[in-house]
C-alpha positions in Angstrom: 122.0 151.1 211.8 122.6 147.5 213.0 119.6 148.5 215.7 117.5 149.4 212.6 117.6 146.4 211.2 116.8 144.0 213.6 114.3 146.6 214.2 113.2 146.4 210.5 113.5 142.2 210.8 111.0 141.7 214.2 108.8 144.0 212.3 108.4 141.7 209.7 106.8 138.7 211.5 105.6 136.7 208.5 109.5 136.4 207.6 110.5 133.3 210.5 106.6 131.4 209.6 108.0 131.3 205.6 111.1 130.0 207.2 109.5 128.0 209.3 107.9 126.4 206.5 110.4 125.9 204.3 112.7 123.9 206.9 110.0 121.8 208.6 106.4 121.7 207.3 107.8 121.3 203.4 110.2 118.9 204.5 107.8 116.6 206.2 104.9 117.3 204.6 107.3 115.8 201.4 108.3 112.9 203.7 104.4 111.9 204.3 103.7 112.2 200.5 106.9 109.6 200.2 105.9 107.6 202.5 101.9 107.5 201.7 103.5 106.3 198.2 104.9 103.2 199.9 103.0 99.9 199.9 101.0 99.5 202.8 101.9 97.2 205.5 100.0 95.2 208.3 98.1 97.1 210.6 99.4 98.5 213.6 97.7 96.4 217.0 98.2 96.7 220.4 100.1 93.7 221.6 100.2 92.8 225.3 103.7 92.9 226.4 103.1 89.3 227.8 103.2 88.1 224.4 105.7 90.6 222.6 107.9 90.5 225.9 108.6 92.4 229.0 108.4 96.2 229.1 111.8 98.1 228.5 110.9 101.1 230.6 110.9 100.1 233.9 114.5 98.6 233.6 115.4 101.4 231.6 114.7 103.9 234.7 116.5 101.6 236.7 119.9 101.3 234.1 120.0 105.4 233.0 120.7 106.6 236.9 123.2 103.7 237.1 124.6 104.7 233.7 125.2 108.3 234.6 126.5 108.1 237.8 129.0 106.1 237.0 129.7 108.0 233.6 130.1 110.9 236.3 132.4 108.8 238.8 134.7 107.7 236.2 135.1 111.1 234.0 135.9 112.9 237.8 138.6 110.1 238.2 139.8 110.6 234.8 140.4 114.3 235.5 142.5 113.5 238.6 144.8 111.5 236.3 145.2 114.4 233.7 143.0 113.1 231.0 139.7 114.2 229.5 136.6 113.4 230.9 135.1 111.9 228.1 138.1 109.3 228.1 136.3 108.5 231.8 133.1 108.2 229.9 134.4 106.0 227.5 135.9 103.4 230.0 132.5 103.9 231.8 130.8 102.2 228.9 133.1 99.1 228.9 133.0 99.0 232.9 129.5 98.3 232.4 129.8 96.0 229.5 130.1 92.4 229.2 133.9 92.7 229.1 134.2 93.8 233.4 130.5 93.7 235.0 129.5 90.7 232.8 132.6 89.2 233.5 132.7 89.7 237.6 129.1 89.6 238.3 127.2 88.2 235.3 124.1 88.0 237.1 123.9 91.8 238.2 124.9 92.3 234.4 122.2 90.3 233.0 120.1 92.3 235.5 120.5 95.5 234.5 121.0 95.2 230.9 118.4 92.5 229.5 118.4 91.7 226.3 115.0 93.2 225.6 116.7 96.7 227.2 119.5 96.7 223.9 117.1 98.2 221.3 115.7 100.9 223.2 119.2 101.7 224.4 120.2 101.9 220.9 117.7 104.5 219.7 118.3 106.5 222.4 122.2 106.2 221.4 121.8 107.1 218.1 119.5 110.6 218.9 122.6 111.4 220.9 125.1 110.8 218.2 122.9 112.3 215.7 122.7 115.8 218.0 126.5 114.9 218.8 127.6 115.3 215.3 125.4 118.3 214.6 127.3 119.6 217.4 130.7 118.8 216.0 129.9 120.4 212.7 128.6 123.3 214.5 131.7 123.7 216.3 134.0 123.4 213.3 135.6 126.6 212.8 136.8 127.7 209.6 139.1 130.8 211.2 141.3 128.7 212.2 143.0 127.9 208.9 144.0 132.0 209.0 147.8 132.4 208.8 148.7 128.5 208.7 146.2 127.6 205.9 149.2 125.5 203.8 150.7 124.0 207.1 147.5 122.9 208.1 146.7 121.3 204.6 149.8 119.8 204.5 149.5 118.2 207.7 146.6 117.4 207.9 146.8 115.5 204.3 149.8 113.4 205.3 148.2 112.7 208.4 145.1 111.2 206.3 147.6 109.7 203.7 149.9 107.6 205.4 147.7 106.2 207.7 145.2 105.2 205.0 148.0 103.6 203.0 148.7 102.1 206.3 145.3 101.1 207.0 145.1 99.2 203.3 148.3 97.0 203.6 147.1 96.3 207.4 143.2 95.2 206.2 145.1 93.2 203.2 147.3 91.2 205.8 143.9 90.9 207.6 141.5 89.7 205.4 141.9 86.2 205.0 141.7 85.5 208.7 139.5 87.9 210.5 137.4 89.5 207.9 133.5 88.6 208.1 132.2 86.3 205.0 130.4 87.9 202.5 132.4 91.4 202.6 135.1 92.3 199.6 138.6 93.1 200.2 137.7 96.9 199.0 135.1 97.6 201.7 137.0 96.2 204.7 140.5 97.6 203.5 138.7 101.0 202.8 136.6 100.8 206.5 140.0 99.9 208.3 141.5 103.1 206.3 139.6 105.2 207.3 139.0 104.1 210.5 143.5 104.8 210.8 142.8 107.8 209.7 140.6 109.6 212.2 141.5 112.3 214.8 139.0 112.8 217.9 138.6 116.8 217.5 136.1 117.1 220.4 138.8 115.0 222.4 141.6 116.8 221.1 139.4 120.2 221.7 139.1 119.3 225.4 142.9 118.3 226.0 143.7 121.5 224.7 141.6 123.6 227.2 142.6 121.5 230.0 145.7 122.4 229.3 145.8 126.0 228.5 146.6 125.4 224.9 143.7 126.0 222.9 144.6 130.0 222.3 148.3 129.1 221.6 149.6 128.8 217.7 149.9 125.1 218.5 146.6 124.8 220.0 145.1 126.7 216.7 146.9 124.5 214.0 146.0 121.4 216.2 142.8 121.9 216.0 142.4 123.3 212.2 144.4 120.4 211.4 142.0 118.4 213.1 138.9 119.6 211.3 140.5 119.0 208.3 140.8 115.0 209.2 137.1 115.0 210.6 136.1 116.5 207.2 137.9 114.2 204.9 137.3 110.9 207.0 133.9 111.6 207.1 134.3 111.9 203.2 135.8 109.0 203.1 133.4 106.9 205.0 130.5 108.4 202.9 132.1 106.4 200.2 132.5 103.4 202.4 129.0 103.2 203.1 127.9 103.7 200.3 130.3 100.9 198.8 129.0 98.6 201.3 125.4 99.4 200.9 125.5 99.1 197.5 125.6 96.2 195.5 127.1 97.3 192.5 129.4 100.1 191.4 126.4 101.7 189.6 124.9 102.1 192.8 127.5 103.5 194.7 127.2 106.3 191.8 124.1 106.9 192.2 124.4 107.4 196.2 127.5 109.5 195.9 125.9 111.7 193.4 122.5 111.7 195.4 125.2 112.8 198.6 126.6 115.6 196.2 123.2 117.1 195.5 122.5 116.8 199.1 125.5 118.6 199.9 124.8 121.3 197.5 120.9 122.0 199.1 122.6 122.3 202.5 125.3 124.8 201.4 122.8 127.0 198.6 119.1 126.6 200.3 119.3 125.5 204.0 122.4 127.9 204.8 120.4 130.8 203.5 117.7 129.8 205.0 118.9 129.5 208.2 120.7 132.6 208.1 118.0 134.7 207.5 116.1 132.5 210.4 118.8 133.7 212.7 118.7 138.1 211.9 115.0 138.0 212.3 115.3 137.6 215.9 113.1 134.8 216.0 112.9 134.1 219.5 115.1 130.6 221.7 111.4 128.8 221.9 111.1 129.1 218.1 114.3 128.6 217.0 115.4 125.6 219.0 112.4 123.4 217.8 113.6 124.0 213.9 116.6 123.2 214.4 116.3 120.2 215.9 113.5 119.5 213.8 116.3 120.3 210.7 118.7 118.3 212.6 116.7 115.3 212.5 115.7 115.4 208.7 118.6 115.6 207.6 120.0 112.7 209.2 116.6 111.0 207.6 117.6 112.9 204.1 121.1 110.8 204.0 120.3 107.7 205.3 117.6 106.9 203.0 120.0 108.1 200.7 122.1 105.4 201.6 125.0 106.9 204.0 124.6 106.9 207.7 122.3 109.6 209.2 125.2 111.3 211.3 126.3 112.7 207.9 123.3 114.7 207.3 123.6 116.4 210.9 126.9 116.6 210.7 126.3 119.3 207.5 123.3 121.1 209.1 126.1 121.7 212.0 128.4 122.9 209.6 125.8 125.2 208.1 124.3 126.6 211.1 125.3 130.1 211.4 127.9 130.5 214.4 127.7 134.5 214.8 124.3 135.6 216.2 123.6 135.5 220.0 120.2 133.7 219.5 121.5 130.5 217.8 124.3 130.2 220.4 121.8 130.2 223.2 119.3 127.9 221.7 122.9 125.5 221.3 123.3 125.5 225.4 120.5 123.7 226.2 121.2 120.7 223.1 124.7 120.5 224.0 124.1 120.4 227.9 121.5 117.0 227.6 123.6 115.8 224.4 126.8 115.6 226.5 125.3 115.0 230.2 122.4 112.6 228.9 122.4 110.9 225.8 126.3 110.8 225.0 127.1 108.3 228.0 124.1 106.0 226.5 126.1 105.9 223.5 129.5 104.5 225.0 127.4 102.3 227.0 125.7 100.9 224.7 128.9 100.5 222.5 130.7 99.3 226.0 127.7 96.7 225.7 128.9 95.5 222.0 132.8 95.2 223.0 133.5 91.7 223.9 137.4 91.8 224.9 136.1 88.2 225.8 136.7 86.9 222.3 140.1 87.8 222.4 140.5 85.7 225.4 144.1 84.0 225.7 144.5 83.5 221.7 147.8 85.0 221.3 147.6 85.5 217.7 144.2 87.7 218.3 146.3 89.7 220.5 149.6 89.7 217.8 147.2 91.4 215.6 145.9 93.5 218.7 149.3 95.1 218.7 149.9 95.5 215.0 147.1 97.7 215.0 148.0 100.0 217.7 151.6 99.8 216.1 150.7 101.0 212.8 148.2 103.1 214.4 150.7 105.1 216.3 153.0 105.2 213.7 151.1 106.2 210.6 149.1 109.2 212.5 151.7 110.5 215.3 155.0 109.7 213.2 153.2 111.2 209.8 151.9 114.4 211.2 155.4 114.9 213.0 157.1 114.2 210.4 154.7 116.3 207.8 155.1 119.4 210.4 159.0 119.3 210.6 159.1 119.2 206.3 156.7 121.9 206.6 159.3 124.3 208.9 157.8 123.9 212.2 160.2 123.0 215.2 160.5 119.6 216.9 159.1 120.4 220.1 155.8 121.7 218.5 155.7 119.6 215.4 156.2 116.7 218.0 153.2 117.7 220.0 151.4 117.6 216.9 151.5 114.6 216.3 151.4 113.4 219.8 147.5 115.0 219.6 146.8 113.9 216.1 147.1 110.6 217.3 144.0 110.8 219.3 141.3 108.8 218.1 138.5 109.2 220.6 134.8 109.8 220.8 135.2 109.8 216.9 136.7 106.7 216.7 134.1 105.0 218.2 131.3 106.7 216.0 133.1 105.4 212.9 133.6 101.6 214.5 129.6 101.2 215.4 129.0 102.5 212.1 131.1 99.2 210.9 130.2 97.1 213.2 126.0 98.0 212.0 127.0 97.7 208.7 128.8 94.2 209.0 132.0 95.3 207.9 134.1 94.1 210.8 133.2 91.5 213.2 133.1 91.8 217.2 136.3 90.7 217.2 138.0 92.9 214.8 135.8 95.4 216.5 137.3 94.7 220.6 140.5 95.1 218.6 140.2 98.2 217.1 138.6 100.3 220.4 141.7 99.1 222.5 143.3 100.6 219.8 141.1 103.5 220.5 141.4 103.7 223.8 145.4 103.1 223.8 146.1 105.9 221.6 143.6 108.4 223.2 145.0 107.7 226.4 148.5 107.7 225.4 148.2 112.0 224.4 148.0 113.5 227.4 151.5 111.7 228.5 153.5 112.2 225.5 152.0 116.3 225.6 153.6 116.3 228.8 157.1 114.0 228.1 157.5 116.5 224.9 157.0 119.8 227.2 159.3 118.0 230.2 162.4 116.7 227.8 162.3 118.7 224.4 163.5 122.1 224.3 161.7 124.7 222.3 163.6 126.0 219.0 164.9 130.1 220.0 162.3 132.6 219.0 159.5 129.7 219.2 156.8 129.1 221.4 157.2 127.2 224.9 154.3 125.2 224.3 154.5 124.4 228.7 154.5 128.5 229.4 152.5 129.4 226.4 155.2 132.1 226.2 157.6 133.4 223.5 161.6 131.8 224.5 163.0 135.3 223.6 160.9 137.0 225.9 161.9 134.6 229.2 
């Protein structure tokens, strides 16, 4: 029967060109129309690059080798230390920032990273965080709520909760003395909420694996808790952006509401769509190009709507269907130059925009350095270990809960560029907040393996270290 159909569905080949149409031609041909509707500006000429400045692209093929292979170096170090690669990539990025290289040798760093290189850097950094987020939606799995749906919800609320309460009292103490003129107490209390609040699932996804612990019950509520967090926070920072975008609170209605309809044409037209795209057995060289093309408009769809674009792919990933062979095989290819290519540019070029420099030898910057890695720490690891003990799970497990809750990440990161190019927080609250990044990222792969070494697993529980049953040893 199953054979029939897809039998029945390549018979039918005008079914993927109506597809087609609807998720691509409709969609731009609609975008041209908007855009032919626009007032015209001056007309494009040719200028010589003498007068608008030197050419990016021979510099550029000259930083990207030097940009990977020392991505490379530095995430093969990091896995000799028992930590994620990407947490190598990351530390890549500020190696090659103004904080080490421009620091040690600021001629070789003014060398390789001119100032006219930063903006095409920068497009080339957001592509791969657009395709990076699709991903992450994409990889969001909904199965992993079965069994534990209320622990997870519980968790994962309290894990949102008290490190957004957390994140409020923290921006108030803040604001007066390191919050940028010209931004309301709301906005940069609500940014430095949410920003408390995130968990790192593709981090948290690859400590897990590296480990052996993705397929144990602690491994599946980590991560379902973790989607959880990644859906609410990027909730939440909807609403951020769209408060600080907005100059009034009628406006930030209307973006929210325009989000919400967005939302609801992903879920009730796209989905469809896409499903149907994927039984027809349209073909990897077909269906690779609409998706990216779907990828990309829809990261267009909500930032002209007034949130960031990584929202939009973040939905198509979550809408994507997950079970046919065809879609997973035209994902390879995107993930593989996503992660190897374009997802180093992006820590670079946020390694390039960290200034640990302005911290300097202030030691009231640095008070306030540690106050946010306190409260970090403490709202997210203390709150989901507590919230797991309430809701009946042992101390060993509920501690490792928390322990990987409180990894920020790759996600992190995404959230703090997203503040940092919206003027919420300024350079320096932003060098403060990726050491906090970096601090409690690093930090979970040693407490995962203090809790296995020193706490004992509760009789008839899981040993989290043998990913065995205690009764049965």
């Amino acid at each position: 029967m199953a054979d029939a159909r897809v039998a029945g569905a390549r018979s039918r080949p005008g079914r993927p060109i109506l597809v087609y149409l609807g998720l691509v031609i409709l969609p731009v041909a609609g975008a041209v129309l908007l855009l032919r509707s626009q007032p015209a500006g001056p007309a494009f000429a040719a200028v010589p690059h003498t007068a608008a400045g030197p050419d990016p692209f021979p510099k550029l093929l000259v930083a990207l080798p030097v940009i990977l292979l020392v991505s490379k170096v530095c995430a093969e170090l990091s896995a000799r230390v028992a930590q994620p690669r990407v947490i190598g990539e990351i530390f890549a990025g500020v190696l090659l920032g103004p904080s080490l290289l421009g620091l040690v040798w600021p001629a070789g760093y003014g060398w390789l990273f001119p100032p006219y290189l930063a903006p095409t850097l920068n497009i080339l950094a957001q592509v791969g965080l657009v395709l990076f987020m699709f991903l992450v939606g994409y990889e969001l799995d909904a199965g992993l709520l079965r069994g534990r749906r209320t622990v997870a919800l519980t968790v994962s609320q309290v894990s949102i909760a008290l490190p957004f309460a957390s994140g409020v009292l923290l921006a108030i103490a803040m604001f007066r003395s390191l919050s940028v003129p010209g931004v309301s107490l709301p906005t940069f209390a609500l940014f430095l909420a949410v920003s408390m609040s995130v968990t790192a699932f593709p981090v948290l996804a690859r400590i897990l694996v590296d480990r052996g612990l993705d397929r144990t019950p602690l491994g599946s509520l980590s991560l379902a808790c973790a989607a959880m967090d990644d859906i609410a926070a990027w909730c939440l920072l909807a609403v951020v952006v769209a408060t600080a975008t907005s100059s009034s609170l009628g406006g930030v209605a209307v973006t929210l509401v325009l989000l919400l309809a967005f939302v609801a044409l992903m879920f009730f037209v796209v989905r469809p769509l896409l499903a149907r795209l994927a039984r027809a057995g349209v073909q990897q060289g077909v269906l690779l190009p609409v998706l990216l093309s779907a990828v990309l408009l829809s990261a267009l769809a909500t930032q002209e709507i007034g949130v960031h674009a990584i929202f939009g792919a973040f939905l198509l990933g979550v809408v994507t269907p997950r079970d046919t062979e065809n879609v997973t095989r035209a994902m390879a290819p995107v993930r593989t130059f996503t992660m190897t290519m374009l997802l180093p540019l992006f820590f670079v070029y946020t390694g390039l925009r960290t200034k640990f420099t302005l911290l300097g030898t202030d030691m009231r910057l640095w008070g306030w350095c540690l106050l946010v890695i306190v409260v970090a720490v403490i709202g997210k690891g203390v709150g989901s270990t507590v919230a797991a003990r309430v809701a009946g799970i042992d101390w060993r497990e509920s501690l490792s809960l928390g322990a990987l809750m409180n990894c920020r990440g790759l996600t992190e990161l995404v959230v703090l560029n997203v503040g940092l190019d919206l003027g919420v927080i300024s350079p320096t609250v932003f060098a403060i907040l990726v050491v906090m990044t970096l601090v409690s990222t690093v930090m979970t792969a040693p407490a995962l393996s203090l809790i296995e070494r020193w706490v004992p697993p509760a009789s008839g529980g899981v040993d989290i270290e043998r990913r065995t049953p205690v009764a049965a040893r």
